[in-house]
Biopython code that builds the backbone (N, CA, C, O; Angstrom):
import numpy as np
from Bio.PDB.StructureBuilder import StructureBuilder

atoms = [
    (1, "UNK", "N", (-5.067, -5.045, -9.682)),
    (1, "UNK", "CA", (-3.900, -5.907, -9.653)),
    (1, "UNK", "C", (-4.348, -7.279, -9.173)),
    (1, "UNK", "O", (-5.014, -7.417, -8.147)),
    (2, "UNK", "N", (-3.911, -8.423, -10.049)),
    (2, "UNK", "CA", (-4.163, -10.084, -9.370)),
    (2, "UNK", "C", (-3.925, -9.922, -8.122)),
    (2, "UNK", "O", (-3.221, -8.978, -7.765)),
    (3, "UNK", "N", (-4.564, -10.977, -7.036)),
    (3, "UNK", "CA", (-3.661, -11.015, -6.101)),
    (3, "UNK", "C", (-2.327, -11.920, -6.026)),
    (3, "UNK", "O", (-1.403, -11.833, -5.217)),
    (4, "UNK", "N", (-2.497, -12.835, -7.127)),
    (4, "UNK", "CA", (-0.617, -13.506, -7.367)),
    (4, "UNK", "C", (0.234, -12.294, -7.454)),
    (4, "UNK", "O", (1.303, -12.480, -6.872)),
    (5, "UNK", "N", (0.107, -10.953, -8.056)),
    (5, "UNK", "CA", (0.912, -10.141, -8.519)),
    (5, "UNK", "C", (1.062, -9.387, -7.126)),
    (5, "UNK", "O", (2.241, -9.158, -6.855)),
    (6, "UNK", "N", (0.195, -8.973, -6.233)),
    (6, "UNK", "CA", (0.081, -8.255, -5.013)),
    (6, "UNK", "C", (0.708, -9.302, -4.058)),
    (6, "UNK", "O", (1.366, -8.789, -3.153)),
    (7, "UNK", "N", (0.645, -10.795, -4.058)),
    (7, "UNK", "CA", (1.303, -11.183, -2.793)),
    (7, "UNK", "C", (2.880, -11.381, -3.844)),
    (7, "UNK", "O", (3.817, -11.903, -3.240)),
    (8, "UNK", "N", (3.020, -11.161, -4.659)),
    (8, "UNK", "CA", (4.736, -11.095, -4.871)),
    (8, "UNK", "C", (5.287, -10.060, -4.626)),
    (8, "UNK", "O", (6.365, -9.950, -4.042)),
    (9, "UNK", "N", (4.458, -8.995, -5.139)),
    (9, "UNK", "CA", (5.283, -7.593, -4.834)),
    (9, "UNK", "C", (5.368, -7.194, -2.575)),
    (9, "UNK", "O", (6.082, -6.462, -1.890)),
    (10, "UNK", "N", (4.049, -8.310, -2.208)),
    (10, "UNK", "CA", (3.969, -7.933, -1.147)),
    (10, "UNK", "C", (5.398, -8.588, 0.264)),
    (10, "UNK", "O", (5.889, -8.160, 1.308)),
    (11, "UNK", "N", (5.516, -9.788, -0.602)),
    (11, "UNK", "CA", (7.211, -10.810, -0.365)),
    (11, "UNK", "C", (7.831, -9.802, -0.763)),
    (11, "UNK", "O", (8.055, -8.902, 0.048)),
    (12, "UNK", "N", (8.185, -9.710, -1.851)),
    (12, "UNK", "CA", (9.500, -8.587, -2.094)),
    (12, "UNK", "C", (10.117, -7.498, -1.346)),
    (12, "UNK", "O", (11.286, -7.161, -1.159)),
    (13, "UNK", "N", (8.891, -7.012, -0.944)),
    (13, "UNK", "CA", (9.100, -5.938, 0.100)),
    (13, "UNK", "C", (9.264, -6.746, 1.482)),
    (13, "UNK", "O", (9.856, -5.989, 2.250)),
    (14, "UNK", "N", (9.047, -7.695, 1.975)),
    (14, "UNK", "CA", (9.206, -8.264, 3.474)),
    (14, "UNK", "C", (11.050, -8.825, 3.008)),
    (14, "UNK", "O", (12.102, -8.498, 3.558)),
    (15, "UNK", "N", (10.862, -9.584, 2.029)),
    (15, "UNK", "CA", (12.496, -9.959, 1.825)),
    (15, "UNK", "C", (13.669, -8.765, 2.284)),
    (15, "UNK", "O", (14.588, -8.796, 3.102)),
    (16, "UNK", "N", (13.141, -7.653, 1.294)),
    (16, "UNK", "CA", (13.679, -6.530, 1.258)),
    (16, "UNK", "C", (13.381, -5.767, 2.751)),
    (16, "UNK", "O", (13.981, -4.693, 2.717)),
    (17, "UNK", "N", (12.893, -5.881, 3.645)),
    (17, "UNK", "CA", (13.213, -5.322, 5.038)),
    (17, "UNK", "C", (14.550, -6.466, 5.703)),
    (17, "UNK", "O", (15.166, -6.395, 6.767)),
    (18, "UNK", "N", (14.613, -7.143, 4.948)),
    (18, "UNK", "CA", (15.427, -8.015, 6.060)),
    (18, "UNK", "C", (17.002, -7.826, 5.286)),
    (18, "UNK", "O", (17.412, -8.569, 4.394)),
    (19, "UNK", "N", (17.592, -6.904, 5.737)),
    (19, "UNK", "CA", (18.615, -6.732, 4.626)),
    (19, "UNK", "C", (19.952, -7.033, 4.384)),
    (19, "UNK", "O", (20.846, -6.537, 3.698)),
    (20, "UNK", "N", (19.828, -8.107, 5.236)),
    (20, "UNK", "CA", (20.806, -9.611, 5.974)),
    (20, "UNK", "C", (20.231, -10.354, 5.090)),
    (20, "UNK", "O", (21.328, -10.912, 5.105)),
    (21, "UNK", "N", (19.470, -11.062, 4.152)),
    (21, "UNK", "CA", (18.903, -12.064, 3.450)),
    (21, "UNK", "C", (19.219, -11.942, 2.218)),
    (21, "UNK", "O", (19.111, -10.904, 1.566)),
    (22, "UNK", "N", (19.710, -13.203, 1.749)),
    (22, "UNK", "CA", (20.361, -12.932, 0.356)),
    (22, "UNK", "C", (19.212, -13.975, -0.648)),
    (22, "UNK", "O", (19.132, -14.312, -1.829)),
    (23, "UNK", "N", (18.413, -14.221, 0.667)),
    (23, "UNK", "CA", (16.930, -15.301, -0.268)),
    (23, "UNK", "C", (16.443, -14.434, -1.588)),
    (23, "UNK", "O", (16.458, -13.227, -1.829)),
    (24, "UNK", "N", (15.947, -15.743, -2.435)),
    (24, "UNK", "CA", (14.969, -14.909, -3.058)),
    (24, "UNK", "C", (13.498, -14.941, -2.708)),
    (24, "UNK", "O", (13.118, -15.817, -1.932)),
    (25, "UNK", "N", (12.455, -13.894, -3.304)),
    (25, "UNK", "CA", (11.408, -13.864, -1.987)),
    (25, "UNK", "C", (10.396, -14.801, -2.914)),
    (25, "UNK", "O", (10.081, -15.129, -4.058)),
    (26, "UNK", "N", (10.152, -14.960, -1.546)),
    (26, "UNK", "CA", (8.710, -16.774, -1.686)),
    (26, "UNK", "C", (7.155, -16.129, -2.864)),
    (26, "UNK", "O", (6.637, -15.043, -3.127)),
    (27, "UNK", "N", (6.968, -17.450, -3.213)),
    (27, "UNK", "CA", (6.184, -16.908, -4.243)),
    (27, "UNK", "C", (4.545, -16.422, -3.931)),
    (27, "UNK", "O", (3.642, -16.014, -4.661)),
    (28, "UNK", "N", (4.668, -16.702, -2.387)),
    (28, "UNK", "CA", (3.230, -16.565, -1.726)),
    (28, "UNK", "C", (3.539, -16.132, -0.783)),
    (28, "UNK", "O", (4.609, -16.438, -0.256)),
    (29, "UNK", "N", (2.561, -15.141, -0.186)),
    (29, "UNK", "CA", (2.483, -15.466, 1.673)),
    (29, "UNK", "C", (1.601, -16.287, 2.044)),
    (29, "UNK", "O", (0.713, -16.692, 1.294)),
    (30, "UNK", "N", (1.745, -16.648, 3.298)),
    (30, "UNK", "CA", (0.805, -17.435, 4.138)),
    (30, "UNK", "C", (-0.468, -16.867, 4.570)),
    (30, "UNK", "O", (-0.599, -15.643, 4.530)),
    (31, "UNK", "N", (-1.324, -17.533, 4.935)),
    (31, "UNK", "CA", (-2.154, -17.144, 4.881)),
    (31, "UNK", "C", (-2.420, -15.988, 6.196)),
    (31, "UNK", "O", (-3.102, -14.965, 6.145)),
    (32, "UNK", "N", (-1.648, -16.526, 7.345)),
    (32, "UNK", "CA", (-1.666, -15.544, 8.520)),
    (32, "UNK", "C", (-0.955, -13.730, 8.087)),
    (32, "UNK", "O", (-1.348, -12.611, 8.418)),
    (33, "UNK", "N", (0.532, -14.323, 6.994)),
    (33, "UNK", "CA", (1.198, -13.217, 6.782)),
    (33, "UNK", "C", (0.420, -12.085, 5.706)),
    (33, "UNK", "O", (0.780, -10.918, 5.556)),
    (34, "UNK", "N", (-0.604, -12.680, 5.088)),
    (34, "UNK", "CA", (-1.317, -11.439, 4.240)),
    (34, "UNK", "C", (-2.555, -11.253, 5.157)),
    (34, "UNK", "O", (-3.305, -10.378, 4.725)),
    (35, "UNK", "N", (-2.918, -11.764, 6.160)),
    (35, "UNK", "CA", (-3.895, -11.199, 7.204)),
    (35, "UNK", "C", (-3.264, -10.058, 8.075)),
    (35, "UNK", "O", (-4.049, -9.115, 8.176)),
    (36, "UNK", "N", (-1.990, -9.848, 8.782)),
    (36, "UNK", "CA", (-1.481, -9.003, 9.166)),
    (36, "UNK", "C", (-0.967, -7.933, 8.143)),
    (36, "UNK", "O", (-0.789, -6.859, 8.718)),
    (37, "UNK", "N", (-0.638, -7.885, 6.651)),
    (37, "UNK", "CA", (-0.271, -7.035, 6.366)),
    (37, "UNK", "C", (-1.512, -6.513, 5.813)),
    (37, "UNK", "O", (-1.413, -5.312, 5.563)),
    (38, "UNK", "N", (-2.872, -7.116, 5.485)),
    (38, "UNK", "CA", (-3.935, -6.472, 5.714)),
    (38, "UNK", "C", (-4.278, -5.543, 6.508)),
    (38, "UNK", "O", (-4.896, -4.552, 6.118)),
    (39, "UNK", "N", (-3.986, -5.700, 7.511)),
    (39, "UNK", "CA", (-4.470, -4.850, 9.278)),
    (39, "UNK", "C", (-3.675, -4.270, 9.172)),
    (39, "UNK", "O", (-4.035, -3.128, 9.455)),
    (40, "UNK", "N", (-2.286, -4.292, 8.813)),
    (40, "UNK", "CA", (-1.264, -3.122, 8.623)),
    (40, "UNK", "C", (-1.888, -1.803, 7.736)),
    (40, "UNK", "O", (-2.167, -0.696, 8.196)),
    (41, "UNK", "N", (-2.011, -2.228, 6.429)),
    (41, "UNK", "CA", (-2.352, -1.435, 5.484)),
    (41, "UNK", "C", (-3.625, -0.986, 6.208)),
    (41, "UNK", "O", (-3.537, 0.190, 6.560)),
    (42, "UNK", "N", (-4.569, -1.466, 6.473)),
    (42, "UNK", "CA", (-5.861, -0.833, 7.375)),
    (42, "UNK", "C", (-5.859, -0.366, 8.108)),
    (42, "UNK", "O", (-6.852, 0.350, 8.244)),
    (43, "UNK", "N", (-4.759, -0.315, 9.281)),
    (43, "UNK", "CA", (-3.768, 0.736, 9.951)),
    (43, "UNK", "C", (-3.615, 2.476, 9.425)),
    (43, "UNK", "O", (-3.944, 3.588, 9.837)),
    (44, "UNK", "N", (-2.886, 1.852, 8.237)),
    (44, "UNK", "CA", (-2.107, 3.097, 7.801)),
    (44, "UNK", "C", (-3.109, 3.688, 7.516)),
    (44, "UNK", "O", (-3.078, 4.817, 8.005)),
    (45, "UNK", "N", (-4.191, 3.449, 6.842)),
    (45, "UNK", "CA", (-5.397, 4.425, 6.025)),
    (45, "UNK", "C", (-6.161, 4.797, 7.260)),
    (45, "UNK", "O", (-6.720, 5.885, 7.123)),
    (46, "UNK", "N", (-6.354, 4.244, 8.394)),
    (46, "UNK", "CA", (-7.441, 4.854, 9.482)),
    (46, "UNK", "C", (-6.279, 6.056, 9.790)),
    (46, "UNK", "O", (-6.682, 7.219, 9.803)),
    (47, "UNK", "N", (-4.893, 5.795, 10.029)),
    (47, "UNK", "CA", (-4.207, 7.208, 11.085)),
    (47, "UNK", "C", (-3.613, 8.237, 9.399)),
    (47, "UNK", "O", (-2.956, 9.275, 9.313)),
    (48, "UNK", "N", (-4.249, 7.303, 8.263)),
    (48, "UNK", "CA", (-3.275, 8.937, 7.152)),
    (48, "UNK", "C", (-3.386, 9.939, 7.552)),
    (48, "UNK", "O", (-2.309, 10.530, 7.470)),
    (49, "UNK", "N", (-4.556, 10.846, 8.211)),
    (49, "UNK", "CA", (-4.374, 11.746, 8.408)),
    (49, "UNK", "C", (-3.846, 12.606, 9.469)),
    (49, "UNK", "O", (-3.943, 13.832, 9.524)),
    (50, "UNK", "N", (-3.237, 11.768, 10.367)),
    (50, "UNK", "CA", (-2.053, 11.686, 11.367)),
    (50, "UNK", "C", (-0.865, 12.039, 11.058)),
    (50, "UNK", "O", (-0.259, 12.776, 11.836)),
    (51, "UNK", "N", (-0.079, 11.473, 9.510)),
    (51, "UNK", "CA", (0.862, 11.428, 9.552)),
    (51, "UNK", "C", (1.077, 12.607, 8.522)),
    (51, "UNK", "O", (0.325, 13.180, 7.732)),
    (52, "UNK", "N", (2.473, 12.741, 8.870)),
    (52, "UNK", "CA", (3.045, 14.648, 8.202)),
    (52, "UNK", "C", (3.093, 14.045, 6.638)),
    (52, "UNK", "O", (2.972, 12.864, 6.314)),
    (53, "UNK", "N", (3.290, 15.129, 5.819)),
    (53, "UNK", "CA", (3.180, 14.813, 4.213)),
    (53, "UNK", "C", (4.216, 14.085, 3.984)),
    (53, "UNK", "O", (3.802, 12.998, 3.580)),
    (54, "UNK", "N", (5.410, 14.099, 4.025)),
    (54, "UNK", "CA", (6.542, 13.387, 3.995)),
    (54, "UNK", "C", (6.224, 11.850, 4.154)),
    (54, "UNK", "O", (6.563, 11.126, 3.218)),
    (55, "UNK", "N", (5.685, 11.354, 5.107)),
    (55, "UNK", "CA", (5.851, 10.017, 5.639)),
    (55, "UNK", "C", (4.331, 9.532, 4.310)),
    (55, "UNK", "O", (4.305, 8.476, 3.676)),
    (56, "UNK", "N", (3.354, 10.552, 4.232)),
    (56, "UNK", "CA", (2.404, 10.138, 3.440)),
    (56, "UNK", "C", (3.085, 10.015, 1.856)),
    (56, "UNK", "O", (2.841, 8.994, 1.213)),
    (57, "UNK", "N", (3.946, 11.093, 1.259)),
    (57, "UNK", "CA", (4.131, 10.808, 0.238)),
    (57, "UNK", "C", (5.122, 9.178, -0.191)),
    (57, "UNK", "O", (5.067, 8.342, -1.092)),
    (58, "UNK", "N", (6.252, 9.470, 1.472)),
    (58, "UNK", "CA", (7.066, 8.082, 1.167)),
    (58, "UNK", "C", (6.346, 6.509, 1.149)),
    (58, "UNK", "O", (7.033, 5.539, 0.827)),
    (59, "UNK", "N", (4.774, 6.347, 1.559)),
    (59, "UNK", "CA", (4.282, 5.415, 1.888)),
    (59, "UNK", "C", (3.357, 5.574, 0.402)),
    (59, "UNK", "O", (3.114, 4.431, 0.014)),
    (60, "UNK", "N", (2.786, 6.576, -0.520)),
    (60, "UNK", "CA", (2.330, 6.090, -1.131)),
    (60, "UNK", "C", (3.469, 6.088, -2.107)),
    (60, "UNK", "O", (2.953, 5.459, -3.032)),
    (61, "UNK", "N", (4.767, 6.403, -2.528)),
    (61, "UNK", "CA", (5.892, 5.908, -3.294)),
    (61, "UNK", "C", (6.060, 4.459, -3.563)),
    (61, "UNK", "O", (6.247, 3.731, -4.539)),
    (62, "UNK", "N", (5.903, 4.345, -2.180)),
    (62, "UNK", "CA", (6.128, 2.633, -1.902)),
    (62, "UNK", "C", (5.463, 1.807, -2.403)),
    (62, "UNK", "O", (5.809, 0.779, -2.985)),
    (63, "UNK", "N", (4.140, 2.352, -2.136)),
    (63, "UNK", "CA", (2.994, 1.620, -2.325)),
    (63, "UNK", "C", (3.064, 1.580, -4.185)),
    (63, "UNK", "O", (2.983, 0.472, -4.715)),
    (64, "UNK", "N", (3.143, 2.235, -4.650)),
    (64, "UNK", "CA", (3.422, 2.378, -5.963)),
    (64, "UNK", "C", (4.458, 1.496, -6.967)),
    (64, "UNK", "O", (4.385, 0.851, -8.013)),
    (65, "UNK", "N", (5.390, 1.857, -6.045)),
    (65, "UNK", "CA", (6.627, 0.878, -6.652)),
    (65, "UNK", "C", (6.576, -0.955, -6.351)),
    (65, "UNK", "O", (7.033, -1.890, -7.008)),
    (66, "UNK", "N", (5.757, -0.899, -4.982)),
    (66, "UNK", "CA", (5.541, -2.626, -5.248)),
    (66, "UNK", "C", (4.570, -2.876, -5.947)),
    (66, "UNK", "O", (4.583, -3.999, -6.453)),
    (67, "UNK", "N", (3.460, -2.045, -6.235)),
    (67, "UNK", "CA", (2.283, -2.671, -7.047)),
    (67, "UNK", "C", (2.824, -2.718, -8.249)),
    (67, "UNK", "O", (2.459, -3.689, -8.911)),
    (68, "UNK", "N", (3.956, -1.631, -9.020)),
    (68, "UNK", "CA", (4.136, -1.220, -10.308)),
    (68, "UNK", "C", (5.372, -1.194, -10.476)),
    (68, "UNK", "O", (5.431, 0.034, -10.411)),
    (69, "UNK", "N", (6.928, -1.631, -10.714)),
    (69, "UNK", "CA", (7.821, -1.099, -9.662)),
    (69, "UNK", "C", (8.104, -0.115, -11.762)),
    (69, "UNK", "O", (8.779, 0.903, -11.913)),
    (70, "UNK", "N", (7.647, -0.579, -12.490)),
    (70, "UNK", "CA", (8.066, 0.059, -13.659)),
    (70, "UNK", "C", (7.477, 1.477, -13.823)),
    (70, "UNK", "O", (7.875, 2.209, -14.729)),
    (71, "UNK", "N", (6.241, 1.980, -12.681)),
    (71, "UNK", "CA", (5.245, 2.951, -12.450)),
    (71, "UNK", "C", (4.031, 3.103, -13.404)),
    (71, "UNK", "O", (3.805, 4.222, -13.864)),
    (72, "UNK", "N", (3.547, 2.466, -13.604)),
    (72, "UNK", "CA", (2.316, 2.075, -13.658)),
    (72, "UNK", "C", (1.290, 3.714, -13.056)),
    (72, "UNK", "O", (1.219, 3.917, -11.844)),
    (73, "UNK", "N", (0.889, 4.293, -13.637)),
    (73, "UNK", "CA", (0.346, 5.486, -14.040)),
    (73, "UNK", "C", (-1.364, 5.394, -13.176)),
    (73, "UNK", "O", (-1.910, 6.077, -12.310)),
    (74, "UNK", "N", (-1.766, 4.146, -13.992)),
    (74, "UNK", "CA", (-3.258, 4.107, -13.576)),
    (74, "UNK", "C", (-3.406, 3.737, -12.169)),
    (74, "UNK", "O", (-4.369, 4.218, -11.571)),
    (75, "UNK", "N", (-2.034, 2.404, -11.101)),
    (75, "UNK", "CA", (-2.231, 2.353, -10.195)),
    (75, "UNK", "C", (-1.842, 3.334, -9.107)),
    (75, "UNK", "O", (-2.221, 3.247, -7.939)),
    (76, "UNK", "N", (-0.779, 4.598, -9.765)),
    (76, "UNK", "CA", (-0.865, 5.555, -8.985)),
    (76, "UNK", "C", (-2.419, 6.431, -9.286)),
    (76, "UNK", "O", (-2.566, 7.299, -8.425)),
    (77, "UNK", "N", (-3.002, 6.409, -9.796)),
    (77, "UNK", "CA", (-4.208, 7.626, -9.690)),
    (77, "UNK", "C", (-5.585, 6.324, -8.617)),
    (77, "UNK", "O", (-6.459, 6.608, -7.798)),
    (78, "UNK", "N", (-5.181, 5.118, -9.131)),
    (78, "UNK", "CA", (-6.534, 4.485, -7.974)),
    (78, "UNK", "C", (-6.368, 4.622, -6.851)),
    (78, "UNK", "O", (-7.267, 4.729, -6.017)),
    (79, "UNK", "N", (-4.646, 4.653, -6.544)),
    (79, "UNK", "CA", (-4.044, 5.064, -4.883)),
    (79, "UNK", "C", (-4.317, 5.696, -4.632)),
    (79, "UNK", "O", (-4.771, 5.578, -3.494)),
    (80, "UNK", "N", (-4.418, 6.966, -5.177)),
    (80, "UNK", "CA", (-4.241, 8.347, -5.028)),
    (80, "UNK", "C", (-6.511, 8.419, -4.953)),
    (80, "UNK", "O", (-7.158, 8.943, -4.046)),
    (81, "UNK", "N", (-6.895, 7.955, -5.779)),
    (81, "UNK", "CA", (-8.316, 7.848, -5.616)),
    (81, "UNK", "C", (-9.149, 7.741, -4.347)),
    (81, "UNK", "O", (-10.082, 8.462, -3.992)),
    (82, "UNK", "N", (-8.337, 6.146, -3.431)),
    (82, "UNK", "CA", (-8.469, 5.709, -2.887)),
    (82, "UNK", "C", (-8.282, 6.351, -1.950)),
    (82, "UNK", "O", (-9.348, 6.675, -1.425)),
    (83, "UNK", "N", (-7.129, 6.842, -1.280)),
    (83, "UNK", "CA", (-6.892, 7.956, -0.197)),
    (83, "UNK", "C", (-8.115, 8.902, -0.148)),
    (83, "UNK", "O", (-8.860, 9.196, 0.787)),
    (84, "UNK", "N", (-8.094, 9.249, -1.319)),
    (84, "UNK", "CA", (-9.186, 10.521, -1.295)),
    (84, "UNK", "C", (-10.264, 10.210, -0.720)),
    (84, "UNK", "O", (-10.689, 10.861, 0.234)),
    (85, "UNK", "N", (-10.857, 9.194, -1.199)),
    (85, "UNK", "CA", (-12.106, 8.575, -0.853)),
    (85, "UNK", "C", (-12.507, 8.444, 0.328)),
    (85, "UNK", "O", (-13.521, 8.900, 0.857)),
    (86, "UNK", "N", (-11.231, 7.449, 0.981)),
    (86, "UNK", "CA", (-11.204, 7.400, 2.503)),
    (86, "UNK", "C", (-10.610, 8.557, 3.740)),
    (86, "UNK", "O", (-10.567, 8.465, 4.967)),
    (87, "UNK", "N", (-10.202, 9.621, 2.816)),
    (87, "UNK", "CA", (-9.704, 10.737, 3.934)),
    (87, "UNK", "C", (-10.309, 11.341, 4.349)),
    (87, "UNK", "O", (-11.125, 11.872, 3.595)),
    (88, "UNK", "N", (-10.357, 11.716, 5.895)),
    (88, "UNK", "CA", (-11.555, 12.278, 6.659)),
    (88, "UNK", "C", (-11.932, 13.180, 5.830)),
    (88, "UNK", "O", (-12.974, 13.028, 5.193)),
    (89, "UNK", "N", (-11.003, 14.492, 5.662)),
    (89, "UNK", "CA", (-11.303, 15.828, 5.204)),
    (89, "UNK", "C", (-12.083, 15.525, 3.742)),
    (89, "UNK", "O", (-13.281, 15.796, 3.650)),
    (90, "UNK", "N", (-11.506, 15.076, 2.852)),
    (90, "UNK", "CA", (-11.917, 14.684, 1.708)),
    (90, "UNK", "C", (-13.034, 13.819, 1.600)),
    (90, "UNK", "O", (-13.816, 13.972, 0.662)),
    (91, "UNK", "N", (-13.181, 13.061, 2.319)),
    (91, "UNK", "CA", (-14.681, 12.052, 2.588)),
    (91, "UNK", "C", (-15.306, 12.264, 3.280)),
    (91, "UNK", "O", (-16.078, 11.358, 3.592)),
    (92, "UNK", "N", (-15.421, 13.567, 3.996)),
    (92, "UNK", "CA", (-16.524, 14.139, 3.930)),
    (92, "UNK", "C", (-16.674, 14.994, 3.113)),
    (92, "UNK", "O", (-17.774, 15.509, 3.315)),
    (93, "UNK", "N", (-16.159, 15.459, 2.259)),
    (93, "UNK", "CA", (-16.438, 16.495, 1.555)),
    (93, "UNK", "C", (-17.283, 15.975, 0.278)),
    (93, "UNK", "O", (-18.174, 16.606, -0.291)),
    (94, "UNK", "N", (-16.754, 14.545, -0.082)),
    (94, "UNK", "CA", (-17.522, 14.200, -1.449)),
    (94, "UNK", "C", (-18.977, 13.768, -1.016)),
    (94, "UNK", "O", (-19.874, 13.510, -1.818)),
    (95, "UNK", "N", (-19.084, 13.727, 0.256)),
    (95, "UNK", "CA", (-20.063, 12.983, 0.536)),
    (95, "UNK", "C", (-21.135, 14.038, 0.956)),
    (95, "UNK", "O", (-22.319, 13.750, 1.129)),
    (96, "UNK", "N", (-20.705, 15.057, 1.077)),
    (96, "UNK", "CA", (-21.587, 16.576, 1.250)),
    (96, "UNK", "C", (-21.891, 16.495, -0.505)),
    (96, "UNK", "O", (-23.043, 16.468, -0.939)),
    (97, "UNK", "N", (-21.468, 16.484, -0.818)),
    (97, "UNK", "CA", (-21.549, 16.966, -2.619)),
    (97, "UNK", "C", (-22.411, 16.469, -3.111)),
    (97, "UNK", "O", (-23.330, 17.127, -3.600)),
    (98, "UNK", "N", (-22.364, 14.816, -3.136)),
    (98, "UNK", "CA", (-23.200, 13.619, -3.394)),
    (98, "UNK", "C", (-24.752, 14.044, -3.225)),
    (98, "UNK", "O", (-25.642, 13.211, -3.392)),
]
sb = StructureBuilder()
sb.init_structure("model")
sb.init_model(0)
sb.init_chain("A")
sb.init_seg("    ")
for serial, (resi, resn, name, xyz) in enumerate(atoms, 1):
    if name == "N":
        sb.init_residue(resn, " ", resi, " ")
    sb.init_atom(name, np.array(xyz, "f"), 0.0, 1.0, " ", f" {name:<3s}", serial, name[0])
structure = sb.get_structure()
């Protein structure tokens, strides 16, 4: 995904937490605001395997619908890739294999 296309879908969703705002969402973030939602998202992937299936499936939903909101097929399987890759249980396992 561009990142023009990732920092719109990534506004959309900050607009959309604020649900008092009748703005429409900005066509960029700043440069501080995609550094924190960096560390956010880098957050979420160090504790995934913390969190119960529920909260994992609703976060990669999400994650899905702002990258794709029409669902986009291929960026659910790189998500879904990606987790794998980086999940303890699972990354070590490919990495035994390797």
């Amino acid at each position: 995904m561009a990142d023009d296309k990732l920092n719109q879908a990534i506004a959309t969703a900050l607009v959309g937490m604020d649900k008092t705002s009748d703005e429409a969402p900005p066509d960029a973030l700043s440069d501080d605001e995609a550094i924190i939602l960096s560390l956010l998202g880098a957050a979420v992937v160090a504790e995934w395997n913390n969190l119960d299936r529920e909260t994992q499936r609703t976060l990669f939903e999400r994650a899905t619908q702002l990258g794709a909101p029409g669902g986009d097929l291929s960026l659910r399987q790189d998500i879904a890739t990606f987790l794998h890759d980086h999940h303890e249980r699972t990354a070590v396992n490919s990495k035994r294999e390797n």
